[in-house]
N, C-alpha and C positions, 0 to 999 in steps of 0.2 A: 303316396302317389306311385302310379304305376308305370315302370320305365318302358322304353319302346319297343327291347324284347318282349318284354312281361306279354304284353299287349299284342304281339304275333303271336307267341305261345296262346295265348290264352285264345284266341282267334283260331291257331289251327288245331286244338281241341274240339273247342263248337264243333269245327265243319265235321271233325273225323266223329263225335257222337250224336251229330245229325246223317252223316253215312251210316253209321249203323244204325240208328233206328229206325231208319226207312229200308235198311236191307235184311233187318231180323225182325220187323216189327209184324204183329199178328196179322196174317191176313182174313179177315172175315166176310161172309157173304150177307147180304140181306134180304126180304123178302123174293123170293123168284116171280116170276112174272109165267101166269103156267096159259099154256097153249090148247088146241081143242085137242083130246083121243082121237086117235087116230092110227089106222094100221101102219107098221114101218114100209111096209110094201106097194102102199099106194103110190110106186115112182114113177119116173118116165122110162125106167127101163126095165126090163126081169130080172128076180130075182136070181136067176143064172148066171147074168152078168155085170149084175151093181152088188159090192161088196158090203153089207150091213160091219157098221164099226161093232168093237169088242163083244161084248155080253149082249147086245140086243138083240141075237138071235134065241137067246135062252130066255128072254125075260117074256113071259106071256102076256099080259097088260101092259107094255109100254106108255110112259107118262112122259110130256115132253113140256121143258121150259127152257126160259133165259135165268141164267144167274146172276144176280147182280152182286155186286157188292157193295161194301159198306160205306168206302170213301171216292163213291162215285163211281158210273158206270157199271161193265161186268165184267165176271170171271171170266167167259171164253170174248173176249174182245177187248175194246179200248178201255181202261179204268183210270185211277188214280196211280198205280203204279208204275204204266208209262210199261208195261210188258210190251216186250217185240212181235211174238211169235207165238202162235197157239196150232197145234195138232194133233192129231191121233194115229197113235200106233198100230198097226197092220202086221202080223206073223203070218210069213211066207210058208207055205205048206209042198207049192209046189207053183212051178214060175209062169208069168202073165205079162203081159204088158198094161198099162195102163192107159187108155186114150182120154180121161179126163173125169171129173169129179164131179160131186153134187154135192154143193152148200149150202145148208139152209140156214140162212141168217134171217132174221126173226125181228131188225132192225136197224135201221140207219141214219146217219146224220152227217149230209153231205154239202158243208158247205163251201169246201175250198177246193174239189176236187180232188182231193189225196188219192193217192196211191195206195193199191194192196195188190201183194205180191202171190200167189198162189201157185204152191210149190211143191214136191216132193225133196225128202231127205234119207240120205242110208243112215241105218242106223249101225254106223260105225264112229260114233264119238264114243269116247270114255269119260266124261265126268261128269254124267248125270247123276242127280240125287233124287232117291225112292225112298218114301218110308221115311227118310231121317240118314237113309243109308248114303255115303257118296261112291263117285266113280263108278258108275256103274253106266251100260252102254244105254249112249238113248242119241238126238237126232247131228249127222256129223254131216257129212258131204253132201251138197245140194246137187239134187240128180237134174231139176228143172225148174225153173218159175215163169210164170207168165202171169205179165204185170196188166192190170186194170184200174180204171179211176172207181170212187165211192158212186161216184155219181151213173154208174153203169150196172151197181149190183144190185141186182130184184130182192127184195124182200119178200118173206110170202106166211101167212098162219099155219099154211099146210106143206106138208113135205111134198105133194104131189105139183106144187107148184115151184119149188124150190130152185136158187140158181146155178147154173149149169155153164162149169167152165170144161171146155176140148184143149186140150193141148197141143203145140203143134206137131210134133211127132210122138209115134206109142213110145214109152217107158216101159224097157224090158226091168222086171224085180225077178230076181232070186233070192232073196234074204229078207226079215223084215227092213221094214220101212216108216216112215212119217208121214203122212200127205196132210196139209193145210193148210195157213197163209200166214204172212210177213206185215206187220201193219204196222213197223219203223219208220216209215215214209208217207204216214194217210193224213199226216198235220193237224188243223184243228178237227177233221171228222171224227165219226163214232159210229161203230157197228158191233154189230152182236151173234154171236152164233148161238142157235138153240142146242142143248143138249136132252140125253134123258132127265130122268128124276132122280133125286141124290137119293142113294145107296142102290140103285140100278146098274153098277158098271162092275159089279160083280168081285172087286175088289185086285182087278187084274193093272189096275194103276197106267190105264193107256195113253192116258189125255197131257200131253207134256205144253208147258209153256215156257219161252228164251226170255228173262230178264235183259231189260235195259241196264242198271244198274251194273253188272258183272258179265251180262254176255252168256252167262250159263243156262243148262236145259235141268230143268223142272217137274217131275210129272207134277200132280193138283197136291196131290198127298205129300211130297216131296218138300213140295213151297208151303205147306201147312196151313191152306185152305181150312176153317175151321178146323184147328190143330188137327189137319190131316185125316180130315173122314169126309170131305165134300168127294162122295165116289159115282161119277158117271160115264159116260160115253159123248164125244162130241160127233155131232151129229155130219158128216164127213163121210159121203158112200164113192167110193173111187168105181168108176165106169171101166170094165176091163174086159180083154180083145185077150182068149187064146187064138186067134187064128191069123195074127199077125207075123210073118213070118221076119225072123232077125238074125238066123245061125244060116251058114251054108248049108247045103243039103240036098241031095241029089234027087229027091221028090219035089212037087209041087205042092206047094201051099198055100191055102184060099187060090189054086188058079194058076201062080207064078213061082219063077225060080227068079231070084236076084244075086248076084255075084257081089263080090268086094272090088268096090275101085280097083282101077289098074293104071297108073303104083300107084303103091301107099305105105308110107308115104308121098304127096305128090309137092310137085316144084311148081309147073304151068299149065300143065291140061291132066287129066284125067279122062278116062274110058269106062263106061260102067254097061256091062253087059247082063240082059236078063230076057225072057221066054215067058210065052202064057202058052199054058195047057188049053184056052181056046182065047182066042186073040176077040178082046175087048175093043167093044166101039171110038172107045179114045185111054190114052194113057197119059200122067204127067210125071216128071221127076223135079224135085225141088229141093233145095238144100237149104237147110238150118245150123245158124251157131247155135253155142250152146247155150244161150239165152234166149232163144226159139225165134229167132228175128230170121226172117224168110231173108236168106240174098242170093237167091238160084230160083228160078223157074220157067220151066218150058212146057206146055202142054201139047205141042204136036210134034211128038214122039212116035218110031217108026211102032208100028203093033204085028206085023205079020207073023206068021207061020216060022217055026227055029227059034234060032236064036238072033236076039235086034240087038243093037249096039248105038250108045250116044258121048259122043267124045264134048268135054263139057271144059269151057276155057276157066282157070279158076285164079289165073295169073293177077287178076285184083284182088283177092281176098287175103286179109291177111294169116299169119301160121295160127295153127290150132287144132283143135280138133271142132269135126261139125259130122251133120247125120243129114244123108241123103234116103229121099224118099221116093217110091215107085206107087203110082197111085194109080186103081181107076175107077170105076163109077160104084164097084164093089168090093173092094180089098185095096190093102197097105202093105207093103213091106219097107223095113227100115233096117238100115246098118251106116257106122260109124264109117269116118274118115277122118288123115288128117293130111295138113299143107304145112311144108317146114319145108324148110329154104336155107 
Protein backbone atom coordinates (compact mmCIF):
# COMPACT_ATOMS: atom_id res chain seq x y z
CA UNK A 1 0.00 0.00 0.00
CA UNK A 2 0.94 3.34 -0.83
CA UNK A 3 1.62 5.79 2.01
CA UNK A 4 0.34 9.46 1.89
CA UNK A 5 3.78 10.88 0.77
CA UNK A 6 4.08 8.18 -1.80
CA UNK A 7 0.78 9.29 -3.15
CA UNK A 8 1.72 13.44 -3.29
CA UNK A 9 5.09 12.45 -4.89
CA UNK A 10 3.52 10.39 -7.17
CA UNK A 11 0.64 13.17 -7.93
CA UNK A 12 3.23 15.94 -8.47
CA UNK A 13 5.18 13.80 -11.03
CA UNK A 14 1.89 13.40 -13.15
CA UNK A 15 1.39 17.16 -13.09
CA UNK A 16 5.12 18.13 -13.80
CA UNK A 17 4.99 15.33 -16.93
CA UNK A 18 1.64 16.51 -18.12
CA UNK A 19 3.59 20.19 -18.10
CA UNK A 20 5.90 19.05 -20.14
CA UNK A 21 4.13 17.29 -22.68
CA UNK A 22 1.99 20.00 -23.46
CA UNK A 23 4.87 22.48 -23.46
CA UNK A 24 7.37 20.36 -25.77
CA UNK A 25 4.68 18.30 -27.34
CA UNK A 26 4.72 18.39 -31.32
CA UNK A 27 2.86 21.14 -32.68
CA UNK A 28 1.21 20.16 -36.07
CA UNK A 29 -1.05 21.71 -38.51
CA UNK A 30 -3.83 20.27 -40.44
CA UNK A 31 -5.49 20.60 -43.57
CA UNK A 32 -5.47 24.71 -44.45
CA UNK A 33 -8.52 26.01 -45.31
CA UNK A 34 -7.30 27.97 -48.70
CA UNK A 35 -8.94 31.45 -49.71
CA UNK A 36 -9.72 32.91 -53.31
CA UNK A 37 -6.24 34.39 -55.52
CA UNK A 38 -6.17 37.42 -55.21
CA UNK A 39 -3.77 40.48 -55.52
CA UNK A 40 -2.09 41.59 -52.06
CA UNK A 41 -2.87 45.10 -53.20
CA UNK A 42 -6.30 45.13 -53.55
CA UNK A 43 -6.49 47.22 -50.14
CA UNK A 44 -8.19 50.08 -48.88
CA UNK A 45 -5.12 51.93 -48.94
CA UNK A 46 -1.88 52.54 -51.54
CA UNK A 47 0.63 50.82 -51.60
CA UNK A 48 2.77 53.71 -50.45
CA UNK A 49 1.29 53.81 -47.36
CA UNK A 50 0.05 50.12 -46.21
CA UNK A 51 3.13 48.18 -45.27
CA UNK A 52 2.84 44.45 -47.01
CA UNK A 53 4.32 42.00 -44.10
CA UNK A 54 7.71 40.00 -44.74
CA UNK A 55 8.37 38.22 -48.10
CA UNK A 56 4.97 39.03 -49.79
CA UNK A 57 6.34 41.73 -51.65
CA UNK A 58 8.80 39.15 -53.38
CA UNK A 59 6.49 36.50 -53.88
CA UNK A 60 4.75 36.88 -57.42
CA UNK A 61 1.72 34.47 -57.02
CA UNK A 62 0.58 34.99 -53.64
CA UNK A 63 -1.73 32.09 -52.14
CA UNK A 64 -3.58 32.81 -49.14
CA UNK A 65 -5.17 30.62 -46.28
CA UNK A 66 -6.05 29.87 -42.56
CA UNK A 67 -3.91 27.22 -40.89
CA UNK A 68 -5.38 25.20 -38.83
CA UNK A 69 -4.22 22.83 -36.60
CA UNK A 70 -4.30 19.52 -35.50
CA UNK A 71 -5.77 19.75 -31.90
CA UNK A 72 -8.28 22.06 -32.82
CA UNK A 73 -8.60 25.45 -34.13
CA UNK A 74 -5.53 27.35 -35.85
CA UNK A 75 -2.06 28.45 -35.98
CA UNK A 76 -2.49 32.27 -36.17
CA UNK A 77 -5.43 32.42 -33.81
CA UNK A 78 -7.35 30.51 -30.82
CA UNK A 79 -6.22 26.59 -30.75
CA UNK A 80 -5.88 24.00 -28.41
CA UNK A 81 -2.71 25.44 -27.02
CA UNK A 82 -4.52 28.31 -25.37
CA UNK A 83 -1.49 30.78 -27.25
CA UNK A 84 -1.79 34.48 -26.21
CA UNK A 85 -0.37 36.42 -28.83
CA UNK A 86 0.23 36.20 -32.43
CA UNK A 87 2.21 38.89 -34.74
CA UNK A 88 4.41 39.88 -37.38
CA UNK A 89 7.57 41.42 -37.51
CA UNK A 90 8.23 44.56 -39.20
CA UNK A 91 12.29 45.89 -39.95
CA UNK A 92 12.53 49.54 -39.66
CA UNK A 93 14.53 50.97 -42.51
CA UNK A 94 13.78 54.34 -41.84
CA UNK A 95 11.05 55.90 -39.06
CA UNK A 96 7.04 56.38 -39.62
CA UNK A 97 4.41 56.52 -37.52
CA UNK A 98 1.85 54.07 -37.66
CA UNK A 99 -2.06 55.20 -37.48
CA UNK A 100 -3.46 51.72 -37.65
CA UNK A 101 -3.62 48.27 -39.06
CA UNK A 102 -5.40 46.01 -41.49
CA UNK A 103 -6.38 42.38 -40.41
CA UNK A 104 -7.63 39.99 -42.31
CA UNK A 105 -9.12 37.43 -40.18
CA UNK A 106 -10.76 34.96 -42.28
CA UNK A 107 -13.12 33.76 -39.30
CA UNK A 108 -14.83 33.97 -36.25
CA UNK A 109 -16.75 32.70 -33.42
CA UNK A 110 -18.25 35.05 -31.20
CA UNK A 111 -20.09 33.94 -28.60
CA UNK A 112 -19.35 35.61 -25.39
CA UNK A 113 -18.11 38.75 -26.37
CA UNK A 114 -14.37 38.29 -25.69
CA UNK A 115 -11.95 40.54 -25.91
CA UNK A 116 -8.88 41.03 -28.53
CA UNK A 117 -6.38 43.35 -27.78
CA UNK A 118 -4.55 44.78 -31.05
CA UNK A 119 -1.40 46.12 -30.34
CA UNK A 120 2.07 47.12 -31.28
CA UNK A 121 5.29 45.77 -29.52
CA UNK A 122 9.26 46.98 -29.65
CA UNK A 123 11.15 44.57 -30.34
CA UNK A 124 13.44 44.74 -27.42
CA UNK A 125 12.73 41.45 -25.44
CA UNK A 126 15.55 38.91 -25.31
CA UNK A 127 14.27 35.58 -25.02
CA UNK A 128 12.93 34.67 -28.02
CA UNK A 129 13.40 31.42 -29.69
CA UNK A 130 14.12 30.98 -33.68
CA UNK A 131 15.15 27.95 -35.19
CA UNK A 132 15.62 25.96 -32.03
CA UNK A 133 17.92 28.99 -31.22
CA UNK A 134 17.04 30.76 -27.70
CA UNK A 135 17.39 34.43 -26.37
CA UNK A 136 17.23 35.86 -29.16
CA UNK A 137 15.41 39.54 -29.70
CA UNK A 138 11.76 39.30 -30.48
CA UNK A 139 8.44 41.07 -29.16
CA UNK A 140 9.23 43.21 -25.54
CA UNK A 141 7.58 46.46 -24.46
CA UNK A 142 4.15 47.15 -25.63
CA UNK A 143 4.06 50.51 -27.47
CA UNK A 144 0.03 50.51 -27.68
CA UNK A 145 -3.14 48.30 -27.61
CA UNK A 146 -6.48 48.94 -28.44
CA UNK A 147 -9.05 46.68 -27.06
CA UNK A 148 -12.27 45.40 -29.09
CA UNK A 149 -14.83 42.75 -28.50
CA UNK A 150 -14.99 39.40 -31.14
CA UNK A 151 -18.25 40.41 -31.74
CA UNK A 152 -17.04 43.69 -33.57
CA UNK A 153 -14.46 42.19 -35.82
CA UNK A 154 -15.49 41.74 -39.69
CA UNK A 155 -14.36 38.86 -41.21
CA UNK A 156 -14.01 38.92 -44.84
CA UNK A 157 -12.71 36.11 -48.17
CA UNK A 158 -11.01 39.05 -49.55
CA UNK A 159 -8.23 41.28 -48.37
CA UNK A 160 -9.89 44.22 -50.07
CA UNK A 161 -12.47 43.82 -47.49
CA UNK A 162 -10.60 43.21 -44.57
CA UNK A 163 -10.72 44.64 -40.87
CA UNK A 164 -9.44 47.88 -40.19
CA UNK A 165 -8.33 48.96 -36.71
CA UNK A 166 -7.10 53.23 -36.38
CA UNK A 167 -5.38 53.73 -33.46
CA UNK A 168 -5.80 56.45 -31.18
CA UNK A 169 -2.81 58.32 -31.50
CA UNK A 170 0.29 57.70 -34.54
CA UNK A 171 2.93 55.36 -33.21
CA UNK A 172 6.15 56.99 -33.87
CA UNK A 173 8.72 53.41 -34.89
CA UNK A 174 12.37 53.60 -35.27
CA UNK A 175 13.50 50.16 -34.87
CA UNK A 176 11.82 47.05 -35.80
CA UNK A 177 8.71 46.19 -34.30
CA UNK A 178 5.55 43.61 -33.77
CA UNK A 179 2.07 44.67 -34.66
CA UNK A 180 -0.83 42.13 -33.99
CA UNK A 181 -3.25 41.05 -31.39
CA UNK A 182 -3.64 39.68 -27.71
CA UNK A 183 -6.26 37.09 -27.56
CA UNK A 184 -5.64 36.25 -23.49
CA UNK A 185 -8.82 37.60 -22.66
CA UNK A 186 -11.36 36.59 -25.89
CA UNK A 187 -12.85 33.55 -23.48
CA UNK A 188 -14.83 30.94 -25.16
CA UNK A 189 -14.44 32.77 -28.72
CA UNK A 190 -12.42 31.76 -31.70
CA UNK A 191 -10.79 33.64 -34.59
CA UNK A 192 -8.49 33.25 -37.30
CA UNK A 193 -5.99 35.30 -39.09
CA UNK A 194 -5.33 34.43 -42.76
CA UNK A 195 -1.83 34.13 -43.65
CA UNK A 196 0.16 33.34 -46.94
CA UNK A 197 0.81 29.63 -48.21
CA UNK A 198 3.36 27.57 -46.36
CA UNK A 199 6.88 27.96 -47.69
CA UNK A 200 5.78 31.70 -48.78
CA UNK A 201 7.48 33.61 -46.01
CA UNK A 202 10.63 33.18 -47.39
CA UNK A 203 12.34 31.69 -44.50
CA UNK A 204 12.84 35.22 -42.60
CA UNK A 205 10.93 33.63 -39.57
CA UNK A 206 8.51 36.88 -38.92
CA UNK A 207 5.35 35.49 -37.65
CA UNK A 208 6.01 35.21 -33.67
CA UNK A 209 3.50 33.79 -31.31
CA UNK A 210 3.40 34.39 -26.68
CA UNK A 211 2.60 31.11 -25.19
CA UNK A 212 0.27 30.85 -22.28
CA UNK A 213 2.03 28.08 -20.71
CA UNK A 214 5.43 30.20 -20.04
CA UNK A 215 4.78 33.58 -21.25
CA UNK A 216 7.51 33.30 -23.89
CA UNK A 217 7.70 34.64 -27.63
CA UNK A 218 7.99 32.17 -30.33
CA UNK A 219 8.50 32.76 -34.06
CA UNK A 220 6.34 29.49 -35.92
CA UNK A 221 9.71 27.83 -36.53
CA UNK A 222 10.90 28.46 -33.11
CA UNK A 223 7.63 26.56 -31.43
CA UNK A 224 8.15 23.92 -34.04
CA UNK A 225 5.21 24.14 -36.21
CA UNK A 226 5.58 21.01 -38.30
CA UNK A 227 9.12 20.51 -36.85
CA UNK A 228 9.67 23.91 -37.81
CA UNK A 229 9.08 24.44 -41.63
CA UNK A 230 5.30 25.91 -41.34
CA UNK A 231 7.12 29.31 -43.09
CA UNK A 232 4.64 32.21 -43.91
CA UNK A 233 3.75 35.61 -43.47
CA UNK A 234 0.63 36.79 -41.19
CA UNK A 235 -1.27 38.69 -42.99
CA UNK A 236 -0.86 42.08 -40.82
CA UNK A 237 -0.55 45.50 -43.20
CA UNK A 238 0.17 48.46 -40.58
CA UNK A 239 -1.36 51.71 -42.17
CA UNK A 240 1.42 54.32 -41.99
CA UNK A 241 1.58 58.42 -41.88
CA UNK A 242 5.17 60.04 -42.86
CA UNK A 243 3.61 63.25 -42.47
CA UNK A 244 2.72 63.16 -38.87
CA UNK A 245 4.61 65.42 -37.30
CA UNK A 246 6.33 64.16 -33.43
CA UNK A 247 10.02 65.78 -33.01
CA UNK A 248 10.33 69.74 -32.53
CA UNK A 249 11.19 71.59 -35.39
CA UNK A 250 11.40 74.82 -36.56
CA UNK A 251 9.55 74.11 -40.04
CA UNK A 252 5.96 73.18 -40.55
CA UNK A 253 4.56 69.92 -41.03
CA UNK A 254 1.48 68.68 -42.83
CA UNK A 255 0.64 72.67 -42.06
CA UNK A 256 1.74 72.96 -38.25
CA UNK A 257 4.33 73.36 -35.74
CA UNK A 258 3.44 71.87 -32.27
CA UNK A 259 5.54 72.56 -29.15
CA UNK A 260 6.16 70.40 -25.97
CA UNK A 261 3.94 71.00 -23.08
CA UNK A 262 4.98 73.60 -20.72
CA UNK A 263 6.25 72.03 -17.99
CA UNK A 264 6.86 68.88 -18.14
CA UNK A 265 6.85 67.46 -16.27
CA UNK A 266 3.48 69.03 -15.21
CA UNK A 267 1.69 69.17 -11.49
CA UNK A 268 -1.76 71.18 -12.41
CA UNK A 269 -2.07 72.73 -15.63
CA UNK A 270 -0.08 72.76 -18.53
CA UNK A 271 0.24 75.18 -21.68
CA UNK A 272 0.63 73.58 -25.10
CA UNK A 273 1.51 75.96 -27.73
CA UNK A 274 1.32 75.47 -31.66
CA UNK A 275 0.82 77.51 -35.26
CA UNK A 276 -0.59 76.62 -38.66
CA UNK A 277 1.11 77.62 -41.67
CA UNK A 278 -2.64 78.35 -42.94
CA UNK A 279 -5.03 78.49 -40.20
CA UNK A 280 -7.65 75.44 -40.61
CA UNK A 281 -11.39 75.77 -40.32
CA UNK A 282 -11.33 74.04 -36.89
CA UNK A 283 -8.74 72.52 -34.72
CA UNK A 284 -9.06 69.90 -31.69
CA UNK A 285 -6.37 68.72 -28.90
CA UNK A 286 -7.06 65.55 -27.01
CA UNK A 287 -5.12 63.71 -24.74
CA UNK A 288 -4.58 59.96 -24.40
CA UNK A 289 -3.14 57.38 -21.63
CA UNK A 290 -1.22 55.00 -22.57
CA UNK A 291 -3.67 52.62 -23.17
CA UNK A 292 -5.40 55.02 -25.71
CA UNK A 293 -8.40 55.88 -23.57
CA UNK A 294 -9.18 59.51 -24.56
CA UNK A 295 -9.44 61.78 -21.04
CA UNK A 296 -8.89 65.31 -22.73
CA UNK A 297 -10.71 66.85 -25.44
CA UNK A 298 -11.66 70.20 -26.66
CA UNK A 299 -12.41 71.00 -30.13
CA UNK A 300 -12.87 74.73 -30.13
CA UNK A 301 -9.54 75.65 -30.10
CA UNK A 302 -8.19 79.26 -30.84
CA UNK A 303 -6.88 78.70 -34.88
CA UNK A 304 -5.62 82.14 -35.98
CA UNK A 305 -2.71 83.64 -37.52
CA UNK A 306 1.01 83.21 -35.07
CA UNK A 307 1.24 81.36 -32.63
CA UNK A 308 -2.37 80.11 -30.43
CA UNK A 309 -1.84 78.89 -27.16
CA UNK A 310 -4.29 76.40 -24.87
CA UNK A 311 -3.69 76.12 -21.05
CA UNK A 312 -5.33 72.68 -20.29
CA UNK A 313 -6.28 71.83 -16.44
CA UNK A 314 -4.85 68.21 -15.95
CA UNK A 315 -5.12 68.48 -12.07
CA UNK A 316 -7.52 65.19 -12.17
CA UNK A 317 -5.55 62.88 -14.06
CA UNK A 318 -3.43 60.79 -12.48
CA UNK A 319 0.93 60.66 -12.80
CA UNK A 320 2.15 59.11 -15.88
CA UNK A 321 2.94 59.60 -18.88
CA UNK A 322 0.14 60.40 -21.96
CA UNK A 323 0.22 61.80 -25.66
CA UNK A 324 -1.51 64.93 -26.46
CA UNK A 325 -2.93 65.47 -29.86
CA UNK A 326 -3.35 68.51 -32.26
CA UNK A 327 -5.76 67.62 -35.02
CA UNK A 328 -7.62 69.06 -37.97
CA UNK A 329 -9.70 68.04 -40.64
CA UNK A 330 -6.24 67.21 -42.54
CA UNK A 331 -3.31 66.46 -40.32
CA UNK A 332 -2.17 65.15 -36.75
CA UNK A 333 0.70 65.93 -34.81
CA UNK A 334 1.57 64.02 -31.56
CA UNK A 335 4.14 64.21 -28.67
CA UNK A 336 4.47 62.83 -25.34
CA UNK A 337 3.81 64.16 -21.81
CA UNK A 338 4.01 63.54 -18.46
CA UNK A 339 2.07 64.50 -14.89
CA UNK A 340 3.98 63.62 -11.61
CA UNK A 341 3.32 65.12 -8.44
Amino acid sequence: MKTKPQIISAFIFAVMLFMAANLFAQRTSSVPVMMHKQSPFGNVKTPNDTLLPGNLPNVTFPEYVMLTSDNGGYILGTNGWHDKCKCEEFKVTYNYHIEGAIYWFGYKRADSAGLVKFSIWDMDGTTGTISDTNNQPCPGTLFLSKIDTTTRIDTASALNQAYIVMFPFPVLVNSDYCIGFDMSEINGDSIALVSTKKGQGGNLERVWEQWDVNDRWYTLQGAQWDSGTVDVDAMILPIIDNTVGCVENGNFISGMKLSQSYPNPTREACTISYEFQTPPASAAIEIMDMNGRRVYYENNIPVGQGINQKTIDVSGLKNGSYIYLLSTPDSRMAKRMTISR
